[in-house]
C-alpha positions as CSV (number, residue, x, y, z in Angstrom):
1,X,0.0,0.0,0.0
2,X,2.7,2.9,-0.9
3,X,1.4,6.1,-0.2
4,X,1.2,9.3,-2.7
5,X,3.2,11.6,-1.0
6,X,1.6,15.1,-1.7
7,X,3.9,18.3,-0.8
8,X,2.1,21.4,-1.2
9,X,2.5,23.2,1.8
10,X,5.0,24.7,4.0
11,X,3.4,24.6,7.3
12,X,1.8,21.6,9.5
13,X,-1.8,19.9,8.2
14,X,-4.4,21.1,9.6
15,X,-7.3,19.4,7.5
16,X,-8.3,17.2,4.5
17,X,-11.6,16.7,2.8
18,X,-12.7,14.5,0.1
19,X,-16.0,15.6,-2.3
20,X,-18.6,13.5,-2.1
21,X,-17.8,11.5,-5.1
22,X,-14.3,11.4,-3.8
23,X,-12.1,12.3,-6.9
24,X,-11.2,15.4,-5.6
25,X,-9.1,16.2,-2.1
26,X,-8.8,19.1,-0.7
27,X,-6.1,20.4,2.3
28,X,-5.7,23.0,4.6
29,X,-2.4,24.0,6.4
30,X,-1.0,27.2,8.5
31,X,0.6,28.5,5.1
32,X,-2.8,30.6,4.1
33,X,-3.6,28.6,1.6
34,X,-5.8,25.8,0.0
35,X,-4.7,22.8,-2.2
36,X,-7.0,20.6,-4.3
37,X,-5.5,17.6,-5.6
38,X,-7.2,14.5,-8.2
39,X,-7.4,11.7,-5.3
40,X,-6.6,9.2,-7.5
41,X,-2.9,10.3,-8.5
42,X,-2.2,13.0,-6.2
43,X,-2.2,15.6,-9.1
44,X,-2.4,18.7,-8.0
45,X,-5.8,20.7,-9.7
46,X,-4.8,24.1,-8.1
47,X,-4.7,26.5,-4.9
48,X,-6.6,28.9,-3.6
49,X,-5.2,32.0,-2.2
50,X,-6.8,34.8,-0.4
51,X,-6.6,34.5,3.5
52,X,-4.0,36.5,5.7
53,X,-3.9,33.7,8.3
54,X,-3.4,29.7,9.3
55,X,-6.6,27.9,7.6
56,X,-8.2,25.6,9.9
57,X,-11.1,24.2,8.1
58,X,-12.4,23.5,4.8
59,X,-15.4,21.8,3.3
60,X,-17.3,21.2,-0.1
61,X,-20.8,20.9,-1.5
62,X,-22.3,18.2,-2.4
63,X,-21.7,19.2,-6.1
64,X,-18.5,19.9,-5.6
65,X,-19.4,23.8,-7.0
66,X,-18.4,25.6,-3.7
67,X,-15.8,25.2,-1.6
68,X,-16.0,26.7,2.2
69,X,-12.5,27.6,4.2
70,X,-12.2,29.2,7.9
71,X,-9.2,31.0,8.8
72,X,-7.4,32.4,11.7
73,X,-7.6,36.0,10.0
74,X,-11.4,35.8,10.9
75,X,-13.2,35.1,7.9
76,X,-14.5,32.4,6.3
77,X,-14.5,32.2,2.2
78,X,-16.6,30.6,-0.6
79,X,-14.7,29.5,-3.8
80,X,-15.5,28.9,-6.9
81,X,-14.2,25.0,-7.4
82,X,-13.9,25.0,-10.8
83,X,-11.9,28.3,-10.9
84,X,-10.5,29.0,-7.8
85,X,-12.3,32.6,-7.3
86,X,-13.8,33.8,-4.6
87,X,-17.1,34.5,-4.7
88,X,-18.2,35.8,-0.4
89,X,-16.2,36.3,2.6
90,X,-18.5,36.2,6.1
91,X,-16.1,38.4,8.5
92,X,-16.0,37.7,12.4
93,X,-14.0,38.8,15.8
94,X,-12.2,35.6,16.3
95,X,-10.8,32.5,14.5
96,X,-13.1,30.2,12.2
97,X,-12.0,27.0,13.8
98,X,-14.4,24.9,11.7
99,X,-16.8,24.9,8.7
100,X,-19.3,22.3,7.6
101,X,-21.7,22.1,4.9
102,X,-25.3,20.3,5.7
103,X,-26.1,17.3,3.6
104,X,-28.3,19.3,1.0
105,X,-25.2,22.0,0.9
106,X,-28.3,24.5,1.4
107,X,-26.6,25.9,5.0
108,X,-23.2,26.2,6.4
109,X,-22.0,25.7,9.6
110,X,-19.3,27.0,11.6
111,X,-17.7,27.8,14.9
112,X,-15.3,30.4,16.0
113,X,-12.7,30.6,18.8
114,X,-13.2,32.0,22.0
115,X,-10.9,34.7,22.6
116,X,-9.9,38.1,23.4
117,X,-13.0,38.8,25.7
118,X,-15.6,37.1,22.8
119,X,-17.2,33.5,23.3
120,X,-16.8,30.7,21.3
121,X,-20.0,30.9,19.0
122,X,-21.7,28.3,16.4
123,X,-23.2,29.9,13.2
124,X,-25.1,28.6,10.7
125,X,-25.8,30.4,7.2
126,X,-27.9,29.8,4.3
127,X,-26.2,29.3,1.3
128,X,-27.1,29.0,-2.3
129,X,-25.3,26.9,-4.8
130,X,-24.7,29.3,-7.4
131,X,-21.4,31.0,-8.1
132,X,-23.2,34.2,-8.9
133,X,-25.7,34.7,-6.9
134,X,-25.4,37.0,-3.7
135,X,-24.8,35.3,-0.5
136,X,-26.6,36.0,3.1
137,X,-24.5,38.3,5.3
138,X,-26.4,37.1,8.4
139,X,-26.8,33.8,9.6
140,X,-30.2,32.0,10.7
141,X,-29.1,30.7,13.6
142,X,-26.2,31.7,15.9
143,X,-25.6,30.2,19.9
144,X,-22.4,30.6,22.4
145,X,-21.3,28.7,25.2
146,X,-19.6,31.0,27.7
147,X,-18.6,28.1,29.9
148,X,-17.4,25.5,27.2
149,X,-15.3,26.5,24.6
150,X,-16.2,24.6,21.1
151,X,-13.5,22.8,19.3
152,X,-15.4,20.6,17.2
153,X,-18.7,20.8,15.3
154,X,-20.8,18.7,12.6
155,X,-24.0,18.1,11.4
156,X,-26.3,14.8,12.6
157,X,-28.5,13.3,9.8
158,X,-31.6,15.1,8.5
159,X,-29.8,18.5,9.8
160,X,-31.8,17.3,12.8
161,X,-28.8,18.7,15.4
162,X,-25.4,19.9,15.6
163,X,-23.1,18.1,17.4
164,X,-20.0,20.2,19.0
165,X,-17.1,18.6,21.2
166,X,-15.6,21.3,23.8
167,X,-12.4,21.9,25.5
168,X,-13.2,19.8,28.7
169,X,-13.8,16.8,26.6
170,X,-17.5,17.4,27.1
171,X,-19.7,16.5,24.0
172,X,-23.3,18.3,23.5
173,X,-26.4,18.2,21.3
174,X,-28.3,21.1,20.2
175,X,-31.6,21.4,18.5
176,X,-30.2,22.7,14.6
177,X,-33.0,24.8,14.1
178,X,-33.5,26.7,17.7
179,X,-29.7,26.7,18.9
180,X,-31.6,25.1,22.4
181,X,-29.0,22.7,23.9
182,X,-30.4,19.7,24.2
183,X,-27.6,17.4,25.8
184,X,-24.3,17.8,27.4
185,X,-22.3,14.3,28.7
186,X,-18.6,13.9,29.5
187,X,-16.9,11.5,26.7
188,X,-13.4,12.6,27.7
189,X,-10.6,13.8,30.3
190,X,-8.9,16.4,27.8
191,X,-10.0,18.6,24.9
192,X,-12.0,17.0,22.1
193,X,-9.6,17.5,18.7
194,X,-11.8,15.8,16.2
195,X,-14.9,14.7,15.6
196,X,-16.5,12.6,12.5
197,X,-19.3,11.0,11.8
198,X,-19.9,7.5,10.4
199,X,-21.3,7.3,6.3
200,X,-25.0,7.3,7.7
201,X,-24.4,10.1,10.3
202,X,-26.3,7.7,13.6
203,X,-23.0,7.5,15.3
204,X,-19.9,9.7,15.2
205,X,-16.2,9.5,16.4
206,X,-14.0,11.8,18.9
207,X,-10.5,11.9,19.6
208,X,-8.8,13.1,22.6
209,X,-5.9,14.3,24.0
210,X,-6.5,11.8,26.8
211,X,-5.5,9.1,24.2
212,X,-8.5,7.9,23.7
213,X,-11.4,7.6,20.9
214,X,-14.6,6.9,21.7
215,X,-18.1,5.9,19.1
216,X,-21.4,7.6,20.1
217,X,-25.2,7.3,19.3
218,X,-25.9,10.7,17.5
219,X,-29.6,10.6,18.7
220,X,-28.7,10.3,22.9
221,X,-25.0,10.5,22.8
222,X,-24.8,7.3,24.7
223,X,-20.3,6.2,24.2
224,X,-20.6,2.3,21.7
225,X,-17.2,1.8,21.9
226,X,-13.7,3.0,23.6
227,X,-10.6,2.3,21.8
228,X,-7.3,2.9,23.8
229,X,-4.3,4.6,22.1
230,X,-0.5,5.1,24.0
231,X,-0.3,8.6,22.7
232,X,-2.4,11.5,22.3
233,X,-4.9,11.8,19.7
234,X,-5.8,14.6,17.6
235,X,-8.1,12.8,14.7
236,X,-9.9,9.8,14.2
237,X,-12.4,8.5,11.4
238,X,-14.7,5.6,10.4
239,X,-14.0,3.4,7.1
240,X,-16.7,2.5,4.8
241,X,-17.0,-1.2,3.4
242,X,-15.3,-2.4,6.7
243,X,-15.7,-2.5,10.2
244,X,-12.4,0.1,11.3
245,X,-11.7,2.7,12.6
246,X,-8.4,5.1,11.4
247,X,-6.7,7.1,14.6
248,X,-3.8,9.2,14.3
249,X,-1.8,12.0,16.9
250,X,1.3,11.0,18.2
251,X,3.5,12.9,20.9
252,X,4.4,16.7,20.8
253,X,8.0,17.9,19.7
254,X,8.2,19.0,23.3
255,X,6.9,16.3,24.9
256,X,9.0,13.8,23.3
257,X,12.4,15.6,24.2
258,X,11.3,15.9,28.1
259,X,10.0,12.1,28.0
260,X,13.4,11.0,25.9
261,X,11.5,8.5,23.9
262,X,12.9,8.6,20.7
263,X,10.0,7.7,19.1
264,X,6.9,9.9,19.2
265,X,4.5,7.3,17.7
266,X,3.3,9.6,14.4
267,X,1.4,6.5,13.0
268,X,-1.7,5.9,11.9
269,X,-3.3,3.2,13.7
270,X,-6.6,0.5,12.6
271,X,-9.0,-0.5,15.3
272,X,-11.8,-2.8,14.7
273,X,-15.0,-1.1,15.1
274,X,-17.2,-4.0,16.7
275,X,-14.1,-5.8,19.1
276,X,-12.1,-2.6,19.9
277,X,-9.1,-4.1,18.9
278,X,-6.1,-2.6,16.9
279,X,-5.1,-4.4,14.0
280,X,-2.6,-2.4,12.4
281,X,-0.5,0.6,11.8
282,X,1.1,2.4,9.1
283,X,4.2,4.7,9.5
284,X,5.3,7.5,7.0
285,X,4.7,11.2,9.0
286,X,7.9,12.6,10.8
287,X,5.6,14.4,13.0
288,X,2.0,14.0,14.7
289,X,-0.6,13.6,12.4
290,X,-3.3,16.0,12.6
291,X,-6.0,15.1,10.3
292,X,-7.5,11.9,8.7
293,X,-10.0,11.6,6.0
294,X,-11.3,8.2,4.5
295,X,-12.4,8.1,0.3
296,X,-16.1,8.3,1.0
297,X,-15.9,4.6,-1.1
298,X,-13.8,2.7,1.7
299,X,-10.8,2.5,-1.3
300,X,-8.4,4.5,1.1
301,X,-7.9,7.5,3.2
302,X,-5.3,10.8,3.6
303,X,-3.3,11.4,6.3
304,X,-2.0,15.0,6.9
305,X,0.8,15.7,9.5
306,X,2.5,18.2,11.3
307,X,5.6,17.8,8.7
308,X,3.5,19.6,6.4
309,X,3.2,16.4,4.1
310,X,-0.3,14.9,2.6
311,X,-0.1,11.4,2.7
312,X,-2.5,9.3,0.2
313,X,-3.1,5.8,0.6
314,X,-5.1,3.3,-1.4
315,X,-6.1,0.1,0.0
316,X,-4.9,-2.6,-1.6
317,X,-6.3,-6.3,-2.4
318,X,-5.1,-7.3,1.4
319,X,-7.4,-5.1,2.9
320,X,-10.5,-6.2,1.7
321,X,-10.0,-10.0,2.0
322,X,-8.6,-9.4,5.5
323,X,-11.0,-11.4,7.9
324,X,-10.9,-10.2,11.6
325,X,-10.6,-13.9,13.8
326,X,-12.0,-13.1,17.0
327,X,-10.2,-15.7,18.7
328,X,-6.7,-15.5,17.2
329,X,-6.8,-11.4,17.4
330,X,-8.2,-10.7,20.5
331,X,-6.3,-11.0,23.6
332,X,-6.9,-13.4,26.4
């Protein structure tokens, strides 16, 4: 399974998104700008420039005719895919930390960073799917939480709720067309750093810093499974076609000098979905990896890392005859 090795930025990953028919991928990184790549070869289609900051999100219709991006120079952006032109910008007083179009691509979600005296808040915008028509400069709905700072957000099937993970590794529901909150549990010890849900949006996965990743029930948050990692987590996501899940982190630059392990575990690792088990890893990054996204086909996944490298891997014949023996694999 050799990887595509994809080198288009200059600063650390910060995310990777595939379109919905998965022939396109696009990546954000720190270096203010936005790559789209073919998925199948790793060629490179074009980049988007027009930020002042460190993207930290980006997303895509449906119909791959829109692109969304948030930045840390408060703004988020609609592209043009086709051309690369920017068609709106939506200003704020903080960092866009995420942004996340509904399954229709009729509304846009997003979440910005709590600081300098403002709260975290969750928006959500209408948009149309036309490169030249004019865009809403208000959203529909908009909802803070002054004691829990978002770091997460998605949408749950049917646009029913919005799902955000927080800084004290609390999860909560909220009703998608009041902003009401409808439920609050504690998933984790440490911040939530990613959260993605499964193909048919019931159940959803989040990564920790606490080294942990845990499956919930989208309708009552209720935790499925636990899988157990030996270093921090900062992204996690479900396959298609087969029952595993794909985690990747690894240890900070800092930590790993004042521990003295030489080896700060930047791989990504397979867990079974139903047993909890791992099964596998695959090295490659020379630093943590921050984001994982899986073809929306189950044929492979992307890894980006904090070495600033986009890592594309597809599955080979191994993977798909692979049967998971529940008594040879699982441990006594």
């Amino acid at each position: 399974m050799r990887p595509i090795l994809l080198k288009g930025h200059e600063r650390p990953l910060t995310q990777l998104k595939y379109n919905k028919e998965g022939d396109l991928l696009f990546s954000t990184a720190r270096d203010k700008i936005v790559n789209v790549y073919y998925s199948h070869n790793g060629e490179r289609l074009g980049t988007y420039t027009g930020h002042q900051g460190a993207l930290w999100s980006v997303d895509v219709d449906p119909t791959s005719t829109i692109a969304a991006t948030g930045a840390a120079d408060n703004t988020i952006k609609l592209w043009e895919v086709r051309s690369g032109r920017c068609i709106h910008t939506w200003n704020f007083p903080t960092a866009v930390k995420v942004v996340q179009f509904n399954e229709d691509g009729n509304m846009l979600l997003a979440i910005t960073e709590q600081r300098m005296g403002y709260q975290g808040t969750v928006y959500v915008f209408p948009v149309i799917i036309d490169v030249e028509a004019k865009q809403a400069e208000e959203p529909i709905i908009k909802f803070s939480s002054p004691e829990n700072k978002f770091t997460k957000a998605g949408w749950s099937y049917l646009n029913k709720w919005i799902i955000t993970g927080h800084l004290d590794g609390t999860v909560s529901k909220y009703d998608a067309k009041t902003g009401e909150l409808l439920q609050k549990v504690v998933v984790h010890e440490k911040e939530v750093t990613d959260l993605q849900f499964a193909p048919d949006m019931t159940y959803f996965i989040t990564t920790s810093k606490d080294k942990t990743a845990r499956i919930l029930d989208t309708k009552n948050l209720k935790i499925m499974k636990t899988f157990v990692a030996d270093a921090p987590l900062n992204t996690g996501a479900i396959t298609p076609l087969k029952d595993y899940v794909i985690l990747g982190g690894g240890q900070d630059a800092k930590d790993v000098t004042t521990t003295g392990s030489r080896q700060g575990k930047f791989e990504a690792r397979f867990y079974h979905k139903i047993f909890e088990d791992e099964i596998g890893r695959l090295k490659g990054h020379f630093g943590p990896l921050n984001h994982i996204a899986v073809h929306p086909a189950g044929t492979g996944f992307a890894s980006g890392g904090e070495d600033g490298y986009v890592r594309v891997h597809h599955f080979d014949k191994s993977y798909f005859d692979f049967l998971y023996d529940v008594e040879r694999m699982r441990p006594e």
